[in-house]
N, C-alpha and C positions, 0 to 999 in steps of 0.2 A: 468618518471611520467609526463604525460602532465597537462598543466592549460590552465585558461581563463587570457585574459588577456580581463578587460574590460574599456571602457571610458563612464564613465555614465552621468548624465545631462540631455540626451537628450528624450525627450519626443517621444511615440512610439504611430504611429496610424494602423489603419487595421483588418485584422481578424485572427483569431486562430483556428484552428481545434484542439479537443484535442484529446491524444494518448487515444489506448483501456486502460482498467484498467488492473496496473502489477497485483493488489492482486486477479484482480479475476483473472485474467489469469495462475496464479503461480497452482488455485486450480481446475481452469478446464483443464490443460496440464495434471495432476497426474490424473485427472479423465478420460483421454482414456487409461489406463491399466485396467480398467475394463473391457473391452470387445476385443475380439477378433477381430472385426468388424471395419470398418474405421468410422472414426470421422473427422469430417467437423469443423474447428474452423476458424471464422474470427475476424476481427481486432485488433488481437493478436500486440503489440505493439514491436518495433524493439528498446531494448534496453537492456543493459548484465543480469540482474540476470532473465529473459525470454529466454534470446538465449544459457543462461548457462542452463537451466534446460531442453529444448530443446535439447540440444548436451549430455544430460544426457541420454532422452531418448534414443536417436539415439542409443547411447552405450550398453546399456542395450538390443537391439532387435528391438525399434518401429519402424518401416518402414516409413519417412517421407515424403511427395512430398508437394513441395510449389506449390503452385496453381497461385499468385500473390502476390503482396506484403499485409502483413497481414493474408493473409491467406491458409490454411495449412492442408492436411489431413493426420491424424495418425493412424497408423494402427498397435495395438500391439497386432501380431497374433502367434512372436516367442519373447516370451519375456525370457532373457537368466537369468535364480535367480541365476546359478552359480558365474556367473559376479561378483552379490551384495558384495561375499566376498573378491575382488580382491582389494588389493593397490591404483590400478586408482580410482576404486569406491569410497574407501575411500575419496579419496583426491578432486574427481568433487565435490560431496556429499555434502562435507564438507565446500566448501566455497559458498554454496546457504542455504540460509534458508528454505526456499520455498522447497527444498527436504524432508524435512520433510512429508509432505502430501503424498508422493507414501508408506508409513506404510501402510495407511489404505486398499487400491485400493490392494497392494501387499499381506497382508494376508488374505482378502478374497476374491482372484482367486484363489492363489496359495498355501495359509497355511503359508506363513511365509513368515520374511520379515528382511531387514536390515538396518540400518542408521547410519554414526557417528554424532556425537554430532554437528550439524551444525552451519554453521556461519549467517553474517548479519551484521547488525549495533550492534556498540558497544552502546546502549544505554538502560543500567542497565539488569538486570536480565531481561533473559525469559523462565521460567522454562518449561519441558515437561510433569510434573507430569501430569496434563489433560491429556495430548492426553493418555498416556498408561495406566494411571488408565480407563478411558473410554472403551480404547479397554479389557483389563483383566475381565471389567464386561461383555464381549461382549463370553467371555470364552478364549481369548489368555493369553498366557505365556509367560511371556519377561526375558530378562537380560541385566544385564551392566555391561561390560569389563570397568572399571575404568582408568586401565592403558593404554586402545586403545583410548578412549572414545568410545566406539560401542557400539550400542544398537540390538540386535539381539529379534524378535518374533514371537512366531508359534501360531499354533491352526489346530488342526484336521477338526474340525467342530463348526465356531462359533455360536451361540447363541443368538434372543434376548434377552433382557433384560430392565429393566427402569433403568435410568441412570441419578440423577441430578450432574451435572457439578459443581464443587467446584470456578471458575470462568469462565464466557462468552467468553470463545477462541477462537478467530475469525480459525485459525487452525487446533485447537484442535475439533471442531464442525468438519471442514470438513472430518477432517480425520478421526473419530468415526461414522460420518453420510455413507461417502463413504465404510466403512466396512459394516454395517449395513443394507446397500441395500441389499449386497448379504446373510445375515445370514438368519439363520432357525426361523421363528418367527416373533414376533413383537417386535421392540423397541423402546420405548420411552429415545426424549433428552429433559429435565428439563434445565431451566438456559442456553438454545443453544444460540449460538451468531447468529443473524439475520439482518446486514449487508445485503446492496443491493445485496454484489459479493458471499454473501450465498444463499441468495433467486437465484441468477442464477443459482450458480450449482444445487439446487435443480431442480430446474425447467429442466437444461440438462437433471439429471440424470432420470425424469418421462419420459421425451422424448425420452431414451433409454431403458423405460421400467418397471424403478424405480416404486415404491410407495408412496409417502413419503407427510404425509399431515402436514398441521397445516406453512407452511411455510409461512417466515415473522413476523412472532411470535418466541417466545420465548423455544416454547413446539412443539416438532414433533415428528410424529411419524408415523415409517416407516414399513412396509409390507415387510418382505422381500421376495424374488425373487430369482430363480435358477439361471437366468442369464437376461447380458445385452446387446441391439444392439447397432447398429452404429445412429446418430443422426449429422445435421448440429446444431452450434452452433455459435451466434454473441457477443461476449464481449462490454459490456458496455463501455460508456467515462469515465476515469479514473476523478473520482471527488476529488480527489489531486492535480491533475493538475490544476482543473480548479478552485479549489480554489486557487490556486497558480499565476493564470491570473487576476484574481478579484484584488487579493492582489498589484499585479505586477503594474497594472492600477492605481491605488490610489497613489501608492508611486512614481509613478515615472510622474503624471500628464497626463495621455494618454487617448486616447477614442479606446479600443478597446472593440470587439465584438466576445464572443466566441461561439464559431456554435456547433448545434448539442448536448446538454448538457448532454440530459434525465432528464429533469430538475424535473419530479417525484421524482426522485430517488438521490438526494442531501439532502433532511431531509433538517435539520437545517444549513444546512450550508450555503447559501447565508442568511438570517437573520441575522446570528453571524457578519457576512463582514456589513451590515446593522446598528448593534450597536453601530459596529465601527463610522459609519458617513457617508458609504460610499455608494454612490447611485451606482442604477441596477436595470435596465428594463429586465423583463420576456419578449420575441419579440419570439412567437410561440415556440420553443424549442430553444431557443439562446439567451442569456443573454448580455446583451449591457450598459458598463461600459463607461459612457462619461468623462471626464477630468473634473478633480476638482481643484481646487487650493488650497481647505480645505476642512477636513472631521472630525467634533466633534463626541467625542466617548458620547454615553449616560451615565444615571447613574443609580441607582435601582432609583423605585418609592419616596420614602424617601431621593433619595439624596445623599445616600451612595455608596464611587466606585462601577463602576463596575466588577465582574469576571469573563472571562472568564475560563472553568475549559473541560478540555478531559471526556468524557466517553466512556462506550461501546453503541457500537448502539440501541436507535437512540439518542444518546445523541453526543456531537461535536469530530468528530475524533481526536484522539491525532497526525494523521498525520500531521495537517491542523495547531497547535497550536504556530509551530515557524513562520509560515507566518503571522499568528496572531502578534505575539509580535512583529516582524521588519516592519509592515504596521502601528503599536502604536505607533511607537518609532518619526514619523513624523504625528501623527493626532494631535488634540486639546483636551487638555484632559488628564486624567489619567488612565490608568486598573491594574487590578491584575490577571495576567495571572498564573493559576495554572495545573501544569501537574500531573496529579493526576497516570497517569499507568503506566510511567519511571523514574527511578529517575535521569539519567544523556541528559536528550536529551533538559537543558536550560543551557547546560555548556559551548555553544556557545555563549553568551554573552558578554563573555568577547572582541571576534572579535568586538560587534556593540558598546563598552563601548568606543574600543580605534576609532572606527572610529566618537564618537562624539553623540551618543546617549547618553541618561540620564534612565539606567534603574540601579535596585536595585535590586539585587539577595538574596533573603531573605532565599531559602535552596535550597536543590537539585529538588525541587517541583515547587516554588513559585518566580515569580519575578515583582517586579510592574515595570510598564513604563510609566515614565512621557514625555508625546508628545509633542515633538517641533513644531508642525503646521510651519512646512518647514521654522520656525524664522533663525533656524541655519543645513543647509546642511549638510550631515554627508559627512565626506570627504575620501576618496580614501586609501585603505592599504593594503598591503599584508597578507592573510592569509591560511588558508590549511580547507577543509573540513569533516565535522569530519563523517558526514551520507549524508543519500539521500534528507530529508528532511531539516536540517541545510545549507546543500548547497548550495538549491533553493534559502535559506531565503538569505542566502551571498550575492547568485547571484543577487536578486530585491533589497537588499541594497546597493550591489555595483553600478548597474544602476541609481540608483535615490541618487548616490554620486557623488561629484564634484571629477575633475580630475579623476586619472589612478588607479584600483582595479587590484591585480592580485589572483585568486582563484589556489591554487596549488589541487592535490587528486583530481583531478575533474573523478575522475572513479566512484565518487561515487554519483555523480549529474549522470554520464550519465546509471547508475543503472537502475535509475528510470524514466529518461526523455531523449524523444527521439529527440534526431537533436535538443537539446533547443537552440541549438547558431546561425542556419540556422532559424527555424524560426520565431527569438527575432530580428535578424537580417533584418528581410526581412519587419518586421515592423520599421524599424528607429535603431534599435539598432546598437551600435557600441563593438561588442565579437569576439576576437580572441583566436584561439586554438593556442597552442603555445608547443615545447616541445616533 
């Protein structure tokens, strides 16, 4: 199991480019089994749970040829369903969350489709009931092998239908929306999840022939269509990341500049980094975080803390929200960070308590952080990371800690971000892979 061995302190200057986005990319890969036809994707991001579900294709039938790096043409024109029920299937399948999403694409080409019970971050419950209540109204059939964990679904011939969502699944949307294109009818999705990396694939899937209006909103509704073509497609900058840079900057004293942002399509999210304390210039599409040596968190109007709190889109990504509480844990100031859509992804605190933070874990939700305004350095420790987001957070605490951090699991930082130690590196950092 390799780690980071890190020495932090040092203040980092330069630029950043950020990787394509994993989430949209996890749902525009699943969407080239809809057509027969090649499909053009670029700035597909080179890190494991993308190059796992890529090697998933492959196995399944897709035909791939890299073009250059990032980008990639798919062509799934033998696609093998007998595969789906094999042992290996199981087992790729099973440790990508992200596989989930070939449900939808798979029962309406093919009639049916297969999944086991897939993996991800352990952090609290993520149930499926969406995605296959969605599809059932669509007219599929499903089951659950308990004892395999498999979920198995067919359908003859689906159906629109109107369909309100029981919660806004960023997932569960796609893979309902990607069935949909191709059923007999019209369907409407109520309560859809409308994230920037859903408004793409929407947008792909019109440009293969889709119909699908109302996108961006909350309410769409789709035409459906006998079939679909091939289409070039460019994935957006992963807006994780580069809240993850904003963050990075603050806490560790730096002036960097992140290039290229699509700063459109961040919502709320540089304002929240804002309440914080923490200055940032909009510079044409590139965001330029100069060196602070302090950053006061606001308070409500009245005076009273402030809270940050996750929601679904366009409300503050719960991805973004541990960057949030380790960029608190050294501003001026107090917050109440609340995670309102997992209940275990603040269990990492306990990491920033022994390195010298002052924050209060109030439940599996909620934990206030009162900010040292860099009075007292959080200092250097050993730990293991528990997710893809937790990790990052590790990782800009251990840089902006005195002395030597060793981050063990680090498979799970490199999940989600690519090369982060070549290019934290390359701006002053001092990260070694070890192991």
């Amino acid at each position: 199991m390799a780690s980071f061995e890190i020495h932090g302190g040092k203040p980092l200057k330069g630029e950043l480019i950020p990787q394509g986005a994993k989430n949209e990319a996890l749902q525009i890969l699943c969407a080239v089994l809809l057509t027969p036809e090649k499909v053009t994707i670029s700035n597909i991001p080179d890190i494991i749970d993308v190059n796992k579900l890529i090697n998933l294709l492959q196995v399944m039938g897709v035909k791939t040829e890299k073009v250059e790096k990032g980008t990639f043409i798919f062509q799934a024109k033998d696609v093998d369903i007998d595969y789906l029920g094999s042992e290996d299937f199981k087992k790729r399948a099973a440790a990508l969350r992200g596989s989930i999403m070939i449900v939808g694409p798979l029962l309406a080409r093919f009639g049916k489709a297969f999944i086991p019970k897939p993996g991800g971050d352990k952090i609290g419950r993520r149930r499926l009931d969406t995605h296959f209540e969605g599809l059932a109204m669509l007219g599929a059939q499903f089951n659950y092998d308990a004892g395999e964990h498999f979920y198995s679904i067919e359908s003859k011939k689906l159906q629109g239908a109107y369909i309100h969502l029981d919660e806004p699944s960023v997932t569960g949307t796609a893979n309902i929306l990607m069935a949909a294109v191709l059923a007999e009818g019209e369907t409407t999705i109520y309560n859809a999840a409308c994230e920037p990396y859903l408004q793409q694939l929407s947008k792909m899937l019109n440009s293969m022939g889709a119909k699908i209006e109302g996108i961006g909103s909350n309410l769409l509704r789709i035409e459906g269509v006998k079939s679909l073509n091939g289409c070039f497609h460019r994935i957006l900058p992963d807006m994780i990341e580069i809240g993850s840079f904003i963050g990075l900057a603050a806490m560790t004293k730096s002036e960097i500049t992140i290039k290229d942002v699509s700063y459109e399509n961040l919502g709320i999210i540089p304002n929240v980094f804002r309440k914080l304390g923490i200055k940032l210039e909009r510079r044409g599409d590139d965001i330029f975080v100069p060196a602070q040596d302090s950053y006061e968190i606001d308070t409500f109007i009245d005076g009273s803390l402030l809270t940050i709190a996750d929601g679904p889109w366009p409300l503050f990504t719960p991805d973004l929200l541990s960057i949030v509480l380790v960029v608190a844990t050294q501003s001026k100031g107090s917050v109440l960070i609340h995670q309102k859509m997992f209940e275990s992804r603040l269990f990492f605190v306990d990491k920033l308590i022994d390195m010298g933070a002052q924050i209060i874990l109030c439940d599996p939700h909620r934990a206030t952080v009162i900010g040292m305004n860099h009075a007292h350095t959080l200092k250097g420790i050993s730990m293991t990371s528990p997710d893809i987001r937790a990790g990052v957070s590790l990782l800009i605490a251990a840089l902006s800690a005195k002395g030597k951090s060793v981050i063990h699991n680090i498979e799970q930082i490199d999940r989600g971000y690519q090369d982060i130690d070549i290019r934290l590196n390359n701006l002053g950092a001092d990260i070694r892979r070890i192991g």
